[in-house]
DRENDO-1510 file (C-alpha; in Angstrom, 1 decimal, always signed):
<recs>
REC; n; res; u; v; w
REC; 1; UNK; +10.2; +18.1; +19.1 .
REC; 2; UNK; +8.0; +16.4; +22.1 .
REC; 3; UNK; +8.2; +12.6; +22.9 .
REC; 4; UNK; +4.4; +12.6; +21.6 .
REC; 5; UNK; +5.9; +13.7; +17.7 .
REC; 6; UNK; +9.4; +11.6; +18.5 .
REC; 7; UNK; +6.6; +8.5; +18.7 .
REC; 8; UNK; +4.1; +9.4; +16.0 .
REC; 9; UNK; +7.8; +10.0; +13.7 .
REC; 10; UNK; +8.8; +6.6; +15.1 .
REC; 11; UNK; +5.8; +5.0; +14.4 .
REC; 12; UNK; +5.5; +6.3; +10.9 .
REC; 13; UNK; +9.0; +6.0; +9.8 .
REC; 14; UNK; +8.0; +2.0; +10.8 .
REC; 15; UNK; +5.1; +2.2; +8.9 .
REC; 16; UNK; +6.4; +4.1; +5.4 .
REC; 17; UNK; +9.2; +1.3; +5.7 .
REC; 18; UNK; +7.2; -1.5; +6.5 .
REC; 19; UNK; +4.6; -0.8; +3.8 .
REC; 20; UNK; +6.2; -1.3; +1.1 .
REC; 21; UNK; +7.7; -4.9; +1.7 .
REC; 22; UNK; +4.6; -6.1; +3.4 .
REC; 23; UNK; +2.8; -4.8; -0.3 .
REC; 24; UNK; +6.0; -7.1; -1.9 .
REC; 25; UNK; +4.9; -9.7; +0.1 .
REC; 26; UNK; +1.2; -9.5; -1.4 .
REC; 27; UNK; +2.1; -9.4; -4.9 .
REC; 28; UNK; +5.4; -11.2; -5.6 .
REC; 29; UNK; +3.7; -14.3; -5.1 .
REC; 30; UNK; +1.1; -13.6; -7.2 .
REC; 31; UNK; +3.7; -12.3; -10.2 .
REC; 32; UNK; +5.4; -15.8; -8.8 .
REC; 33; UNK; +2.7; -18.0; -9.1 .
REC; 34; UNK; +1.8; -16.6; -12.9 .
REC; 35; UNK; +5.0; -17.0; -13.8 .
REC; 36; UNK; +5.2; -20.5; -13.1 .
REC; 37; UNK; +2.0; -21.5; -14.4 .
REC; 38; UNK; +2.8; -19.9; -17.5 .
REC; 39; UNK; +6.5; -22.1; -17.5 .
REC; 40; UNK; +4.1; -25.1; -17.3 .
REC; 41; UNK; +1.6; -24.2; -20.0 .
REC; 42; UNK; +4.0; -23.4; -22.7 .
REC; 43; UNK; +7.2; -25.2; -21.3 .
REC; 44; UNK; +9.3; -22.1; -21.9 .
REC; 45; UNK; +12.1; -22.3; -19.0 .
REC; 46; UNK; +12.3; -18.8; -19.0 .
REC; 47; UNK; +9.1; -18.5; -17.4 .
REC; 48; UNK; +10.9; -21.1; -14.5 .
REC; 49; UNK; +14.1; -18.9; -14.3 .
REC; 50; UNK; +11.6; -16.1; -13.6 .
REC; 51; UNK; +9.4; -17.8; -11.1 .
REC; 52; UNK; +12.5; -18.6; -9.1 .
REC; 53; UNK; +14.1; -14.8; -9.1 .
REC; 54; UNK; +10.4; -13.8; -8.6 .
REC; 55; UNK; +10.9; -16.7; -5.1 .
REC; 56; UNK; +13.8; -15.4; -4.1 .
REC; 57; UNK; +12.5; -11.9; -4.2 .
REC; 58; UNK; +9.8; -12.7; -2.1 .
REC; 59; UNK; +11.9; -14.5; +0.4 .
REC; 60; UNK; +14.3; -11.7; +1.1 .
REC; 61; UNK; +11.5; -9.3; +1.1 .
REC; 62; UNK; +9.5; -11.9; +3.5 .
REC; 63; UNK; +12.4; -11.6; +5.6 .
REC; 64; UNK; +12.9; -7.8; +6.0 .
REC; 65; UNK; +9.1; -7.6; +6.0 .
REC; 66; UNK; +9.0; -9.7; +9.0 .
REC; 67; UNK; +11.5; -7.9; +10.8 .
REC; 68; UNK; +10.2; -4.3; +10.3 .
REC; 69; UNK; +6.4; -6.1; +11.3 .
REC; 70; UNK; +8.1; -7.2; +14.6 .
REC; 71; UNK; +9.2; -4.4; +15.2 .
REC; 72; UNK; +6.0; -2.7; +14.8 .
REC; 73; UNK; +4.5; -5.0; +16.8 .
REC; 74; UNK; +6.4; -4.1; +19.5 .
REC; 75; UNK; +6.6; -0.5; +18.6 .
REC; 76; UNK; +2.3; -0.5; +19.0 .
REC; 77; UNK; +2.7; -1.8; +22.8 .
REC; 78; UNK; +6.0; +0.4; +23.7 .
REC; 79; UNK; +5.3; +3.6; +22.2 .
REC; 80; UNK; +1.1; +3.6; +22.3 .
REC; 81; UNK; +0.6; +1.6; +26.0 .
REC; 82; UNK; -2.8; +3.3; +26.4 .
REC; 83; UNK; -4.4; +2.5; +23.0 .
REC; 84; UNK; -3.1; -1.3; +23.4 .
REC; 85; UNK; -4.4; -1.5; +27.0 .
REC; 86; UNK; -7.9; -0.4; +26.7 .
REC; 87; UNK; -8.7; -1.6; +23.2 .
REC; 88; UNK; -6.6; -4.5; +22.9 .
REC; 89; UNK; -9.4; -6.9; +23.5 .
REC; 90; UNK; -11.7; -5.0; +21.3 .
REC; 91; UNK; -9.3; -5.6; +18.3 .
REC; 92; UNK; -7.1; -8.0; +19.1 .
REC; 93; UNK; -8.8; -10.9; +17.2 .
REC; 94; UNK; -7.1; -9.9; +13.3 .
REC; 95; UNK; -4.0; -9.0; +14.7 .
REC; 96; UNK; -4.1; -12.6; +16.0 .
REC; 97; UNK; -5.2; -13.9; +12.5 .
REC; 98; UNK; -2.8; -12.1; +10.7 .
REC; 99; UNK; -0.1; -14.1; +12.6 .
REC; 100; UNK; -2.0; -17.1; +11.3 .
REC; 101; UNK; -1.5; -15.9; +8.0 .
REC; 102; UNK; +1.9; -14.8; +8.1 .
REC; 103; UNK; +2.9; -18.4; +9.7 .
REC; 104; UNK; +1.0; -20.1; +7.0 .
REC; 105; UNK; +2.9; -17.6; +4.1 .
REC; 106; UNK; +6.3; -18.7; +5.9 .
REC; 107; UNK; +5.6; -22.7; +5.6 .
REC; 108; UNK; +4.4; -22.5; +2.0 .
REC; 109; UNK; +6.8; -19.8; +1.0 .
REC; 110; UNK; +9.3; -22.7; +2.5 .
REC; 111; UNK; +7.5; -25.4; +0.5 .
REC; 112; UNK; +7.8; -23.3; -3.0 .
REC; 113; UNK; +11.2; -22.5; -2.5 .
REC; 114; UNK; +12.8; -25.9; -1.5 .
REC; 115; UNK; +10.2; -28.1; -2.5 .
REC; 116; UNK; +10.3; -27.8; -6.5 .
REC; 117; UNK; +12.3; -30.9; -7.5 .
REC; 118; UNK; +11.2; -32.7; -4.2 .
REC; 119; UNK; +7.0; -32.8; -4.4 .
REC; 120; UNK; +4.8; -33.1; -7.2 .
REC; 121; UNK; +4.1; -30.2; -9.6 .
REC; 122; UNK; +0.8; -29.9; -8.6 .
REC; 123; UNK; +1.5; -29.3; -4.9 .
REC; 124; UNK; +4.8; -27.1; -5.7 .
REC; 125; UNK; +2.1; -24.6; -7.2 .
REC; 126; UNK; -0.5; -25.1; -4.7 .
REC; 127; UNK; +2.3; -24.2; -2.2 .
REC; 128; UNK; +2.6; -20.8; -4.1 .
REC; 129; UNK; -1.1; -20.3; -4.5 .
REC; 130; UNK; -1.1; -20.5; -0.8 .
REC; 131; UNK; +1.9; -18.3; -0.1 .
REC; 132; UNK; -0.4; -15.7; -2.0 .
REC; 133; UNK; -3.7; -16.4; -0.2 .
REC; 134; UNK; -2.0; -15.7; +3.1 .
REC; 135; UNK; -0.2; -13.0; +2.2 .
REC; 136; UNK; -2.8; -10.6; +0.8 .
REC; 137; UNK; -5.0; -12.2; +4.1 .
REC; 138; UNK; -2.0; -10.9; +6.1 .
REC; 139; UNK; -2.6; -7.6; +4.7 .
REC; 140; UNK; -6.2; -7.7; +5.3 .
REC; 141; UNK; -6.3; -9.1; +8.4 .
REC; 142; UNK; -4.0; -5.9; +9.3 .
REC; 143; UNK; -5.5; -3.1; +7.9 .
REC; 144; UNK; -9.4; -3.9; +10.1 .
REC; 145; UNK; -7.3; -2.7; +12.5 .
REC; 146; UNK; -6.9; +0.0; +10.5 .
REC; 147; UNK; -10.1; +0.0; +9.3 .
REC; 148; UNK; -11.8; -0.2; +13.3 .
REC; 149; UNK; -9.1; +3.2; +14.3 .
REC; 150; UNK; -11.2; +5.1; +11.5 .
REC; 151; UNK; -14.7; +4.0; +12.5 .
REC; 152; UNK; -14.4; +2.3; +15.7 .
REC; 153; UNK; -17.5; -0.1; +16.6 .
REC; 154; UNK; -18.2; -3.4; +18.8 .
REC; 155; UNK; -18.1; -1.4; +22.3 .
REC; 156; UNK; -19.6; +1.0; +24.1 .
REC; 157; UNK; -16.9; +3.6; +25.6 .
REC; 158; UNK; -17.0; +4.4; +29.4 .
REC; 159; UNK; -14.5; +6.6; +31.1 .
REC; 160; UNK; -13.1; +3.5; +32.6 .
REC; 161; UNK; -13.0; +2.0; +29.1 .
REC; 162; UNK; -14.6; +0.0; +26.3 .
REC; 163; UNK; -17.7; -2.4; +27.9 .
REC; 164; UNK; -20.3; -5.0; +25.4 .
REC; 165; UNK; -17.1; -5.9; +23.7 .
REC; 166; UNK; -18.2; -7.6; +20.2 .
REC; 167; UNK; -15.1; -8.6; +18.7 .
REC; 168; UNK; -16.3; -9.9; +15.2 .
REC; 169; UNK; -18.4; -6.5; +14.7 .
REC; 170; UNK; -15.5; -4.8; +15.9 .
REC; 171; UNK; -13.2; -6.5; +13.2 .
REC; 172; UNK; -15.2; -5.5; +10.5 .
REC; 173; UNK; -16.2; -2.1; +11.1 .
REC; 174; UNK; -17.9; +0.5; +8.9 .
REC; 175; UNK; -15.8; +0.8; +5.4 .
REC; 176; UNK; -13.8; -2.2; +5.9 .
REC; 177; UNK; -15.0; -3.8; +2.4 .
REC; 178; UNK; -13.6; -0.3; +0.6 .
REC; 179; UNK; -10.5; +0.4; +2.7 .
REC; 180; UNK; -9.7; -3.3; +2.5 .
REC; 181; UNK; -10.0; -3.8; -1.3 .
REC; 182; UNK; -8.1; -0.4; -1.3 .
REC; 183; UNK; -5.3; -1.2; +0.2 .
REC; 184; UNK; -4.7; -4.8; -1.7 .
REC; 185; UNK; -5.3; -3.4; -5.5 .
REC; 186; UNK; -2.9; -1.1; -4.2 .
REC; 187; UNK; -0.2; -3.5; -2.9 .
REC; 188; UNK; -0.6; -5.6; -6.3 .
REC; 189; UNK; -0.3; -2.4; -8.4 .
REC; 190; UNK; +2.6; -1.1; -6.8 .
REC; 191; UNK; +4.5; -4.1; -6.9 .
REC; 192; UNK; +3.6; -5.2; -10.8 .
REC; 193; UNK; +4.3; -1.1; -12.1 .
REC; 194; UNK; +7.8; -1.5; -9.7 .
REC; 195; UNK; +8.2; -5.2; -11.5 .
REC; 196; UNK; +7.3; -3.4; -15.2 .
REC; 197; UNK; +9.5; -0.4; -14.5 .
REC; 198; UNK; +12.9; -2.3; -14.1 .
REC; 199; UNK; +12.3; -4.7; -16.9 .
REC; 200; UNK; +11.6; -1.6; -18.9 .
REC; 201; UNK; +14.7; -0.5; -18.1 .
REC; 202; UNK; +16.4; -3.4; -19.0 .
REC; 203; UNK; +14.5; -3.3; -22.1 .
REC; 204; UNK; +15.7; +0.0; -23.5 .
REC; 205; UNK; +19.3; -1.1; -22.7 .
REC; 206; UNK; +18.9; -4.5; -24.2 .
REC; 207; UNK; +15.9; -4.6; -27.0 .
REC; 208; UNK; +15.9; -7.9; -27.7 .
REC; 209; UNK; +15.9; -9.5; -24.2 .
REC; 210; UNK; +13.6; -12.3; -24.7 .
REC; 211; UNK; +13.3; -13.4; -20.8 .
REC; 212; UNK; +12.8; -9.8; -20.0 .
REC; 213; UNK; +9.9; -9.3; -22.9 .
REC; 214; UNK; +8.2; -12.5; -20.9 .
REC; 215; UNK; +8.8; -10.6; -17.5 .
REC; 216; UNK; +7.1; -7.8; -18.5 .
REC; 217; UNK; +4.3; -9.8; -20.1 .
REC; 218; UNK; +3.5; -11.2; -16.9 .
REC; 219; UNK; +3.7; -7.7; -15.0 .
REC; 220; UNK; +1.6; -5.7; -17.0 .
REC; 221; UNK; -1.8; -7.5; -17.1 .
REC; 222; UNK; -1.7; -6.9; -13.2 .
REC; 223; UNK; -0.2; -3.3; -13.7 .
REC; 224; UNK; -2.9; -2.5; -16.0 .
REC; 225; UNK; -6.1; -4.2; -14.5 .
REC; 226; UNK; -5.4; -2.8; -10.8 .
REC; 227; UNK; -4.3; +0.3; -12.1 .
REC; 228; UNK; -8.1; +0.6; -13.8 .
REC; 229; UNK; -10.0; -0.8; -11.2 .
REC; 230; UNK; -8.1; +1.6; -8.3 .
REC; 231; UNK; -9.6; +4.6; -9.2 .
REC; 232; UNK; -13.1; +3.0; -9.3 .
REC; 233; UNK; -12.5; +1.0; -5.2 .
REC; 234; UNK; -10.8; +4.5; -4.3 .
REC; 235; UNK; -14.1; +6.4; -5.3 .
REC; 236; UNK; -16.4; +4.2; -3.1 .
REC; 237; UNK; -14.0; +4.5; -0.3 .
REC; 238; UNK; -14.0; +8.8; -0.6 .
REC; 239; UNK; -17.7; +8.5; -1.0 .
REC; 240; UNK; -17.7; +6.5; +2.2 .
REC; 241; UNK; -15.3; +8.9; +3.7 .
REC; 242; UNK; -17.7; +11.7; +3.2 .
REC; 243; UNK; -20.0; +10.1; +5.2 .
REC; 244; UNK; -18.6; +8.8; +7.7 .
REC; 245; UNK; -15.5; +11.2; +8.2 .
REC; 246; UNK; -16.9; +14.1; +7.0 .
REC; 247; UNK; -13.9; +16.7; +8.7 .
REC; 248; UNK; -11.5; +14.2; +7.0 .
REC; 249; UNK; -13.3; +14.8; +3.5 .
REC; 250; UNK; -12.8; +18.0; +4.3 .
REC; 251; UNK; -9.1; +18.1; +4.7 .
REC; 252; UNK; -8.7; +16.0; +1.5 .
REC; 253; UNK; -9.8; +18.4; -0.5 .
REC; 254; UNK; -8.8; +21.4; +1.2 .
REC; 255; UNK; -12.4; +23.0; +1.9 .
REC; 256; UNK; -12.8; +25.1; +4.5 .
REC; 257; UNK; -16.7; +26.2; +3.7 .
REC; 258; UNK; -19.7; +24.8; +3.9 .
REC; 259; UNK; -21.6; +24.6; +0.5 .
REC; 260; UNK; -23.9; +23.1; -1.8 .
REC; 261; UNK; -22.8; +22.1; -5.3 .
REC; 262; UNK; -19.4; +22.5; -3.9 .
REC; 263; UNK; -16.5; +22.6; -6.2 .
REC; 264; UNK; -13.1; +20.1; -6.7 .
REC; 265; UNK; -10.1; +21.6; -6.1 .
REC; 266; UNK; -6.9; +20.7; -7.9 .
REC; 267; UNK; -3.5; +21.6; -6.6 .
REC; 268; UNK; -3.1; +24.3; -4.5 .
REC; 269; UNK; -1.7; +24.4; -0.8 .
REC; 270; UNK; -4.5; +24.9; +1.7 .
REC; 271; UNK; -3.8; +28.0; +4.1 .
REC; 272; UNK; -5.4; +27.7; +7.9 .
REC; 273; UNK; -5.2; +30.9; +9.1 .
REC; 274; UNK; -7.2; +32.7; +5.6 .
REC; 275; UNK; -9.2; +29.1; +5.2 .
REC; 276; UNK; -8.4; +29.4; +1.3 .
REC; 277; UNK; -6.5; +27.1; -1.1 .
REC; 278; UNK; -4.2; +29.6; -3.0 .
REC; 279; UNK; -2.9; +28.1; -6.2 .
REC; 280; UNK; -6.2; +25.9; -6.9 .
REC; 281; UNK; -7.9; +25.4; -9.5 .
REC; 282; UNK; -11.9; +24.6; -9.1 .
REC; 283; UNK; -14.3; +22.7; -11.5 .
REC; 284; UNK; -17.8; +23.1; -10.4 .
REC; 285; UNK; -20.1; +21.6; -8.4 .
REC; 286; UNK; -17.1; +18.5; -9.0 .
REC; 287; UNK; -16.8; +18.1; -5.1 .
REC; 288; UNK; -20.8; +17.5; -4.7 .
REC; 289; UNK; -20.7; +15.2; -7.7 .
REC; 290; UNK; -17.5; +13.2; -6.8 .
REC; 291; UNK; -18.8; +12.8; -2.9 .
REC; 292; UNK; -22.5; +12.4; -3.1 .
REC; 293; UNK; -22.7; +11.5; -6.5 .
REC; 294; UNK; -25.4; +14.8; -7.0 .
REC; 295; UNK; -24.2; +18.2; -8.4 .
REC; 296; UNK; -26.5; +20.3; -5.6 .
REC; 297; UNK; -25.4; +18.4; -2.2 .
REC; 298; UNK; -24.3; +20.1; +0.5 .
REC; 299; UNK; -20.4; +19.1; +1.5 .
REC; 300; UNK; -19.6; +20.5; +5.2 .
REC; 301; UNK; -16.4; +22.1; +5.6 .
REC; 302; UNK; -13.9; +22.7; +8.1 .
REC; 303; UNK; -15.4; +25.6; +9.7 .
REC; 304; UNK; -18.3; +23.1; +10.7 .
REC; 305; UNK; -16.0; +21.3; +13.2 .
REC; 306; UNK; -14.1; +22.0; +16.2 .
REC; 307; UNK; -10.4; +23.4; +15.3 .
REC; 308; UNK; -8.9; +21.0; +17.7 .
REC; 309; UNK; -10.5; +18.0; +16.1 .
REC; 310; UNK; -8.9; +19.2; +12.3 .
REC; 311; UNK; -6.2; +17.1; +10.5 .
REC; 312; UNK; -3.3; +18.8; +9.5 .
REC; 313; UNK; -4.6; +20.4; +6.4 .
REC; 314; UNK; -2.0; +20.9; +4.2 .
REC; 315; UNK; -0.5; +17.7; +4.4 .
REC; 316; UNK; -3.8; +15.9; +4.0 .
REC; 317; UNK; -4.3; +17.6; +1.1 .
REC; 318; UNK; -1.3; +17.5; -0.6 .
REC; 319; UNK; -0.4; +13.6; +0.2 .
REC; 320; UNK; -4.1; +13.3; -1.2 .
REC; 321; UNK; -3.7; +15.0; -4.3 .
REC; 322; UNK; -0.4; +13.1; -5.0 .
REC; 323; UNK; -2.3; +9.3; -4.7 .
REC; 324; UNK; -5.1; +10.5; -6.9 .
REC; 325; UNK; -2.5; +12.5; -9.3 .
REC; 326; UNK; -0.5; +9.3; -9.7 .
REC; 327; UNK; -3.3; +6.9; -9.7 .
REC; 328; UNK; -4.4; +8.8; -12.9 .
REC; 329; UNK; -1.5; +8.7; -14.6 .
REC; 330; UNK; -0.9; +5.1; -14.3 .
REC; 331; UNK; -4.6; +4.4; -15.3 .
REC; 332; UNK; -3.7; +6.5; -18.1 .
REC; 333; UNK; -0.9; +5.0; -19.2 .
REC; 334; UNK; -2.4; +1.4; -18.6 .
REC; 335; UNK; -5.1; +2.4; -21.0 .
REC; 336; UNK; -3.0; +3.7; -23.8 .
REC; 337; UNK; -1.0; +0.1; -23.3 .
REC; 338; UNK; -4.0; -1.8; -23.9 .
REC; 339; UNK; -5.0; -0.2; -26.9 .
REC; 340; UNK; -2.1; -1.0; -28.3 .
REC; 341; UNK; -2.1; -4.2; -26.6 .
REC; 342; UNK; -5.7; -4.7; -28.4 .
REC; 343; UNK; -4.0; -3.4; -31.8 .
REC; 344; UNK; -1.0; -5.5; -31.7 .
REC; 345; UNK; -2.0; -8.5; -30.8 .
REC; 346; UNK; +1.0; -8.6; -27.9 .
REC; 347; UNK; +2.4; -6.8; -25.1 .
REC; 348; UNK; +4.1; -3.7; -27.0 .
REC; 349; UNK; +7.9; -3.3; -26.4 .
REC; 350; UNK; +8.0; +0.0; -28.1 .
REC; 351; UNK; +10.5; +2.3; -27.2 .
REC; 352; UNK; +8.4; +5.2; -26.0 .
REC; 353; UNK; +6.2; +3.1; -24.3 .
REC; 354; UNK; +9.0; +1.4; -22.5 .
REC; 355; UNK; +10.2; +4.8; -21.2 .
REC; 356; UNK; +6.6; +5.8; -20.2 .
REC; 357; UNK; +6.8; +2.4; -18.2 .
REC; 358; UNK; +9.9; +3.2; -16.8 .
REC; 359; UNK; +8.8; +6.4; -15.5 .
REC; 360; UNK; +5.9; +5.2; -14.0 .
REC; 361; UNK; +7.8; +2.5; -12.5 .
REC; 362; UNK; +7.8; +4.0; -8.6 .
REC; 363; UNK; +4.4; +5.3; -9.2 .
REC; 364; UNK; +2.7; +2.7; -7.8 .
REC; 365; UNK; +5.0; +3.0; -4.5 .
REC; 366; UNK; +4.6; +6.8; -4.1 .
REC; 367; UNK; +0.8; +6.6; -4.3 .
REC; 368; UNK; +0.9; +3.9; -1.7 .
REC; 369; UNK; +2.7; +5.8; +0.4 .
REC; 370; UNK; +0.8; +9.0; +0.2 .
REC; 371; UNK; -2.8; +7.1; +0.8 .
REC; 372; UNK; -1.3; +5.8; +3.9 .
REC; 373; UNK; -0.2; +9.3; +4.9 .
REC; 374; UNK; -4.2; +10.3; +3.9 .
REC; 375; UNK; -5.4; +7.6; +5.5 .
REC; 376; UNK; -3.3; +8.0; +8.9 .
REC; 377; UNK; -3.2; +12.0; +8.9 .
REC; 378; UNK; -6.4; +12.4; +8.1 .
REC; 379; UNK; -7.4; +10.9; +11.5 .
REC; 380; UNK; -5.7; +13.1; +13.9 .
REC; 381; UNK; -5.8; +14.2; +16.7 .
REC; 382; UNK; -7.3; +10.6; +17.1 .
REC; 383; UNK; -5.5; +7.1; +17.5 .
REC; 384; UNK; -8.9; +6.1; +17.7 .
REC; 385; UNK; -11.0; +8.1; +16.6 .
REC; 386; UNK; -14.1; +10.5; +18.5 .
REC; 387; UNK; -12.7; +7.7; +21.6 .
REC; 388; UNK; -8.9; +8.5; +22.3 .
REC; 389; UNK; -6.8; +11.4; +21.1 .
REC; 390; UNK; -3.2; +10.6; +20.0 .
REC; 391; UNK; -1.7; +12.4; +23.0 .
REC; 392; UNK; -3.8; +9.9; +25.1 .
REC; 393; UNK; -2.4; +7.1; +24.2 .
REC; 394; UNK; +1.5; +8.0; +24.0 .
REC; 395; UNK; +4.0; +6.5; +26.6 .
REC; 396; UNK; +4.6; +8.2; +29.6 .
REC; 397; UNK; +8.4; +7.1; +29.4 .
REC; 398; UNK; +10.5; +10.5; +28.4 .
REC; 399; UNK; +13.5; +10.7; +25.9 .
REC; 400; UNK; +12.0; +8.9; +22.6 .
REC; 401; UNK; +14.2; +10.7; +20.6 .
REC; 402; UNK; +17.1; +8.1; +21.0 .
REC; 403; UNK; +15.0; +5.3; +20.0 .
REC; 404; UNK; +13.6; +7.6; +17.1 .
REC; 405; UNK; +17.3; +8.1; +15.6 .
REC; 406; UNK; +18.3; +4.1; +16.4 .
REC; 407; UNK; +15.6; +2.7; +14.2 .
REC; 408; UNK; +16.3; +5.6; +12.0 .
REC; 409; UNK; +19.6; +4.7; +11.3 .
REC; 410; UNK; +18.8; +0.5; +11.5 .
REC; 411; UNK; +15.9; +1.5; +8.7 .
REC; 412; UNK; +18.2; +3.0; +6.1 .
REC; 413; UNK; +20.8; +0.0; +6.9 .
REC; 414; UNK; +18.4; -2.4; +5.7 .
REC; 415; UNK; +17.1; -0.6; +2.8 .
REC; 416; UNK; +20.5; -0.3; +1.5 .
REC; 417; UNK; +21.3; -4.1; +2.0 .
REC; 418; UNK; +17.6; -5.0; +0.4 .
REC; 419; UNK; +18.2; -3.0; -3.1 .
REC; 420; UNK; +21.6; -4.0; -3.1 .
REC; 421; UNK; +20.7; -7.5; -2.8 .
REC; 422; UNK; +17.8; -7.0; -5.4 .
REC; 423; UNK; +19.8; -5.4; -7.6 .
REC; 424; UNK; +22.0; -8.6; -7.6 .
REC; 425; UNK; +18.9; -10.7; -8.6 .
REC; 426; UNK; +18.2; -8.5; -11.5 .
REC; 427; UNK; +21.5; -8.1; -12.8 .
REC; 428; UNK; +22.0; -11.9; -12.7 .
REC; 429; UNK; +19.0; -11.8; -15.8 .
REC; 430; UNK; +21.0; -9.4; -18.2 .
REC; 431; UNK; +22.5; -10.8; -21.6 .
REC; 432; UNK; +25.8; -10.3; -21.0 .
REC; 433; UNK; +25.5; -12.1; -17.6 .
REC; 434; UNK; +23.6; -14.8; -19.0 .
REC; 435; UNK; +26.5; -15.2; -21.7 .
REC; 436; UNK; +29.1; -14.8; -19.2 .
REC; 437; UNK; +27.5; -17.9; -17.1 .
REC; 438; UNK; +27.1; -20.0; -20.0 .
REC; 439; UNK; +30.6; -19.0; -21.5 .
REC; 440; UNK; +32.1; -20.5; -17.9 .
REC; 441; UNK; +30.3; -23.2; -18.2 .
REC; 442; UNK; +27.7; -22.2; -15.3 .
</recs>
């Protein structure tokens, strides 16, 4: 391997590790927040006991989460010197917000944690609100940058760099509405399938569980809401895509030619050196119609671009068709729960529904990971992109691969320590803890 993949491994191990406590860190305290409101509503303290295992969740997650985002931080300036240099003032304003938000997240996480027997009830909730406002504008805030690497605007490039710097225009460039929304329904869907697979679990073991039949009333409106409305942001943002990164498009869907009422591929693994998708299965003009929303428009392929300018192909592809496999499935199975939701009258606890729940419960987290792999594949060779190539931007300083394998190895340490310590949380809510506790008098 070459320093330039030891940095772009480094910097995506961060990010795959990163992800999925900074999307904890969005929706926790929204799960959090419900919870409580629905403790105060019907006075049920199991709604409380939840609210405060849904707290502490988001405080150790906070914590990692803040951790891994330092060392991202520093991981952007060490390992990508050029990009940070020459477009640092063209995007630095929401990478200085978002440490607005996260400071705000960390006092009102701070006043909802130690704060509930100490300020009024009103302001204990508003505290939570708050710990969710600035979280998901944390995430936000974050992924414009994101948002600005895809379609960069608010300069004009020179070869001695950007000039005419608008900051604001630069912060919301082209798509950032659809990537944006993206990304947060994402974030809250993971995290409420993740929160609804484990009290499944629980639930098969232990039918009767009342405090964990009121957990998974509180996850699955969110599961089943964002899990319904994803597939509808995610097909503004591919029809934005098309437009606007047309090769990327192209990648997605593994299609090499030009053509008008081009068909959808499903499946398949996208060969580069026959430009065919062996293995695929094509509907009809379903390309055209999912793109430009008309059965006869013309989608340009790969062969319409430079080689050097394509994704990798196969990987785009496949991470793609994984988001948008698992995205179906878990709108599928939030529709079959609201039917019976509708026919029932309440959440259903059903035992085949409860394994369908369980099964789906990491769902939410693999199709988060793989649109992030679309979203950060599919715009090589570019860090930013038609302005600097990855290789561009890379440190100069040799022998990455030692700092590759350290954070490696500091990465798996944590994770280990955060499910272990999770698990802990959860297994404090089972019956026969619960009895224990109260048979000790605890």
């Amino acid at each position: 391997m070459t320093d330039l993949l030891y940095a772009r491994a480094q910097m995506g191990l961060s990010l795959a590790f990163h992800i999925v406590f900074a999307a904890a860190g969005v929706a926790l305290p929204v799960l959090m927040v419900l919870s409580d409101w629905k403790h105060r509503r019907t006075g049920d303290n199991d709604y409380r006991k939840l609210s405060e295992k849904l707290a502490k969740g988001t405080a150790i997650l906070f914590a990692v989460g803040a951790v891994s985002g330092t060392v991202l931080s520093f991981e952007l300036g060490l390992l990508w010197p050029e990009f940070m240099g020459r477009y640092g003032e063209v995007i630095g304003l929401p990478f200085s917000l978002e440490g607005v938000a996260f400071f705000t997240e960390a006092i009102f996480l701070g006043i909802y944690l130690y704060g509930r027997e100490r300020v009024s009830p009103n302001l204990h909730l508003f505290s939570g609100v708050m710990v969710a406002v600035s979280g998901a504008a944390s995430a936000f805030f974050v992924t414009l940058v994101n948002t600005f690497m895809n379609n960069p605007s608010g300069f004009t490039a020179t070869p001695a760099g950007p000039v005419d710097v608008q900051p604001l225009v630069a912060m919301f460039s082209p798509g950032w509405q659809y990537q944006t929304t993206h990304v947060l329904l994402s974030s809250y869907q993971a995290s409420a399938f993740a929160m609804a697979g484990i009290h499944a679990f629980i639930l098969l073991k232990h039918p009767g569980a009342a405090f964990h039949k009121k957990a998974l009333s509180v996850a699955l409106p969110l599961a089943c809401i964002t899990a319904l409305l994803q597939p509808l942001v995610g097909d503004l943002s591919a029809k934005h895509v098309a437009k606007a990164q047309p090769v990327k498009l192209a990648a997605m869907e593994g299609h090499f030619h030009t053509e008008v009422g081009a068909p959808l591929l499903l499946g398949g693994l996208p060969d580069v050196e026959t430009r065919t998708v062996p293995g695929s299965i094509g509907v009809p003009k379903g390309l055209s119609i999912l793109a430009f929303g008309d059965p006869d428009a013309e989608v340009k392929g790969l062969n319409d671009f430079p080689r050097d300018t394509w994704p990798p192909v196969a990987k785009v592809h496949v991470a793609f068709q994984v988001m948008v496999g698992t995205g179906s499935l878990m709108a599928l199975l939030a529709l079959v729960t609201l039917w019976r939701r509708w026919r029932g009258r309440e959440w259903p606890h059903g035992r085949g529904l409860m394994r369908a729940w369980l099964v789906a419960g990491p769902l939410g987290l693999v199709a988060l990971e793989a649109g992030w792999l679309v979203t950060e594949w599919g715009r090589q060779p570019w860090i930013v992109r038609g302005v600097m190539r990855t290789s561009e931007a890379v440190t100069p300083v040799p022998h990455l691969a030692a700092p590759f394998f350290t954070f490696t190895a500091v990465y798996l340490f944590l994770g280990v320590t955060v499910l272990f310590v999770l698990w802990r949380q959860v297994a404090g809510t089972l019956p026969g803890a619960a009895d224990g506790k109260v048979a000790h008098g605890h």
